[in-house]
N, C-alpha and C positions, 0 to 999 in steps of 0.2 A: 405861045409856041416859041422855042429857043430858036433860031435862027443863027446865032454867030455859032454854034458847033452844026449846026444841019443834022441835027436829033429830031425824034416826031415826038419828045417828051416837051412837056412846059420846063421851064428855065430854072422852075425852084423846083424838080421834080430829083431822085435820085437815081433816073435813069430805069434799065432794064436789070430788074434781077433774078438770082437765081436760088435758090435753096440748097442746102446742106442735108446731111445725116449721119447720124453717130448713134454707134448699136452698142450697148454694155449690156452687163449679165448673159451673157452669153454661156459663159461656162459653170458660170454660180448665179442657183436666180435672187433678185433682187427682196427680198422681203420684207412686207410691211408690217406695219405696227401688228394689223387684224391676224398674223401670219398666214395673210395669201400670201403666194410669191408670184411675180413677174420674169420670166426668160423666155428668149430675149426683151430687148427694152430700146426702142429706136425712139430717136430725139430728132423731127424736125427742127432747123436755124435757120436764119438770115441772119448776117451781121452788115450795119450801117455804120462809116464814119471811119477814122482812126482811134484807134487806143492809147494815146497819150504817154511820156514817156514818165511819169509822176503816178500811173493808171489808177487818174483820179476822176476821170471821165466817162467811166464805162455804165451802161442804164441798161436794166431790166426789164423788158418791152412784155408784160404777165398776159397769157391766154387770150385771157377777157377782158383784156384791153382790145386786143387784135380780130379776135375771133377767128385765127391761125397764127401759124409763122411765119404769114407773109402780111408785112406793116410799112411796105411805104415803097415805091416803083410801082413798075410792072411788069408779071413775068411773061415769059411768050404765050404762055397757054392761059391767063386770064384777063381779064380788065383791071385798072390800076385798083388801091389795095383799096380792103374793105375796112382799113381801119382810119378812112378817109384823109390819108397822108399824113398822119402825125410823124412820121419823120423825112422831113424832107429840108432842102436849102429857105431861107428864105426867115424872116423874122418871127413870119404871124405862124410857124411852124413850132413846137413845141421842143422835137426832138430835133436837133441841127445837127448834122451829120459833120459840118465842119467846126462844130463847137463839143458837140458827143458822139462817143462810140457804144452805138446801141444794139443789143443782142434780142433778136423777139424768137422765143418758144412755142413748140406742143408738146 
């Protein structure tokens, strides 16, 4: 448990977070290869880390890795993520949020 900020997260944790969403095809639906088409089209995010000023840092955190787009905190309405902290502070973490800015999807 972190103690020197008085968080109820662990210390290599990314804290509390929250979710994003971003809706396209709205007004033209999206069409695929099979010509379905999709409209609208909403895109769960989280993003981890800064973006670096060279933005040669940034990771694509893919579905089934996460199995959502929530990969590493915790937000208010669940228990910490199911993608069992791959991104979070700390060495034995993979995605380091102070070394990458990580983007996870649905």
């Amino acid at each position: 448990m972190n103690t020197t900020n008085q968080t109820p997260f662990p210390a290599d944790s990314v804290g509390l977070v929250s979710p994003n969403w971003f809706t396209f095809a709205e007004n033209e639906p999206f069409r695929l290869e099979s010509g379905a088409a999709l409209s609208p089209v909403t895109l769960e995010y989280e993003t981890y880390g800064q973006l670096n000023a060279q933005r040669t840092n940034a990771i694509l955190i893919c579905h089934a890795l996460s199995g959502s787009a929530h990969a590493a905190g915790t937000m208010k309405w669940t228990t910490p993520s199911r993608a069992g902290g791959m991104t979070a502070s700390g060495r034995a973490r993979p995605l380091t949020p102070t070394a990458f800015s990580s983007f996870a999807a649905t």
